[in-house]
C-alpha positions in Angstrom: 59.3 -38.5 23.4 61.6 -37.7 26.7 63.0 -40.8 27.7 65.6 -41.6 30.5 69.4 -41.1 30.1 70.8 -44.5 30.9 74.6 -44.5 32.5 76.0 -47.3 33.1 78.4 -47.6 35.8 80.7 -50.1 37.4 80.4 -49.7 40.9 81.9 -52.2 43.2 80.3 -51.8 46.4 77.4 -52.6 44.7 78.8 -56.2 43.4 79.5 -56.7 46.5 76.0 -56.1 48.4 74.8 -58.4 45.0 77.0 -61.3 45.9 75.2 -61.2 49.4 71.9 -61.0 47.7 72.6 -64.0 45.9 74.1 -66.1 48.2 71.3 -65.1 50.6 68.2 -66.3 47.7 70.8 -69.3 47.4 70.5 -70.3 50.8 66.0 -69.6 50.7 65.5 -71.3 47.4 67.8 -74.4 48.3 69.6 -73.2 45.1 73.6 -73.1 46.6 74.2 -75.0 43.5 73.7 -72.1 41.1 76.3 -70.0 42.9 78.5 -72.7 42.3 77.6 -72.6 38.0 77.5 -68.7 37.9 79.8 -67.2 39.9 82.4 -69.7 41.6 82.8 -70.8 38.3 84.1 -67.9 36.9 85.7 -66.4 39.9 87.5 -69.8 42.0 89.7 -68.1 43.9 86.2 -67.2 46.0 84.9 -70.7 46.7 86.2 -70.3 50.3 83.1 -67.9 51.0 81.3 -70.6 51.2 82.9 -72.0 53.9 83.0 -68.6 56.6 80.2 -68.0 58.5 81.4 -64.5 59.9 79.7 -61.8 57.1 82.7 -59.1 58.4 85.4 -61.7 57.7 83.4 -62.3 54.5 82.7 -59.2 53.5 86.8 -58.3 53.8 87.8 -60.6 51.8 85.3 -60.5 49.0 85.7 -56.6 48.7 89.8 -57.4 48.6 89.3 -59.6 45.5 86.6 -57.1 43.8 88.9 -53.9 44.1 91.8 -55.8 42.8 89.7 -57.5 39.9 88.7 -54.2 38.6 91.7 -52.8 39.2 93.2 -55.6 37.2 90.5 -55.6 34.3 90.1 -52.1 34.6 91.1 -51.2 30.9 88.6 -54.6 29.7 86.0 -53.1 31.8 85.8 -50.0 30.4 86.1 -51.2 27.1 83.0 -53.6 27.6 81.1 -50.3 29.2 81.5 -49.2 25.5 80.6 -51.8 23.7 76.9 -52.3 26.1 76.7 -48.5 25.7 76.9 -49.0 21.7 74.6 -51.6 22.0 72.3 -50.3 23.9 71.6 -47.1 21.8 70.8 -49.4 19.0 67.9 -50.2 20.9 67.0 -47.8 23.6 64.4 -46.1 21.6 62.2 -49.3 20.5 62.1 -50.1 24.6 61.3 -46.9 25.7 58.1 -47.0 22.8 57.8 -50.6 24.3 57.6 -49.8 27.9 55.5 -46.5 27.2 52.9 -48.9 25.1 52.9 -51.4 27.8 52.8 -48.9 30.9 50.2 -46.9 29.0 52.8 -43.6 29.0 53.4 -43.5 32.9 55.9 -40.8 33.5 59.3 -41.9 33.9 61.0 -41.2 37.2 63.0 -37.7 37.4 66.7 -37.6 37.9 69.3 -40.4 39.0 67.8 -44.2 40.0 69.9 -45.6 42.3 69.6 -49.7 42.0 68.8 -51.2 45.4 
């Protein structure tokens, strides 16, 4: 069976576009209060997003605190890329034969998936 290569990556424009996602289903779903228990929580230094309204301004100072918190944590980071790369070999196999039982052997995509 020919299954997909999974890389896993850390890519911080990509964090940064989620945060708006988030914030954004936040705002629809009347859920702000999640964004306070998953993320300001861990990151506190960022609760002042929720207080500018320009998205440039925003965007400028969120991307600030993401390039210097990987470059910070870079060496945890890649370290933890490891570990989920160790784990996830463990198990790739019995969700590919999951996903190909339950998808009834669609063929996977070709080449690179980009997320979002």
């Amino acid at each position: 069976m020919r299954i997909p290569n999974i890389k896993f990556l850390i890519k911080p424009k990509e964090d940064i576009l989620i945060y708006f996602i988030f914030e954004k289903e936040a705002k629809i779903f009347d859920r702000e209060h999640i964004m306070d228990v998953y993320f300001f929580k861990n990151h506190p230094t960022l609760r002042m997003l929720k207080k500018i309204k320009n998205k440039k301004k925003k965007e400028k100072l969120l991307s600030d605190y993401v390039v210097d918190y990987y470059r910070k944590h870079n060496v945890l980071m890649q370290k933890r890329i490891e570990e989920i790369e160790e784990r996830w070999n463990k198990v790739k196999y019995k969700f590919f034969n999951l996903a190909n039982k339950l998808f009834q052997n669609y063929p996977w995509p070709q080449g690179l998936i980009q997320p979002l």
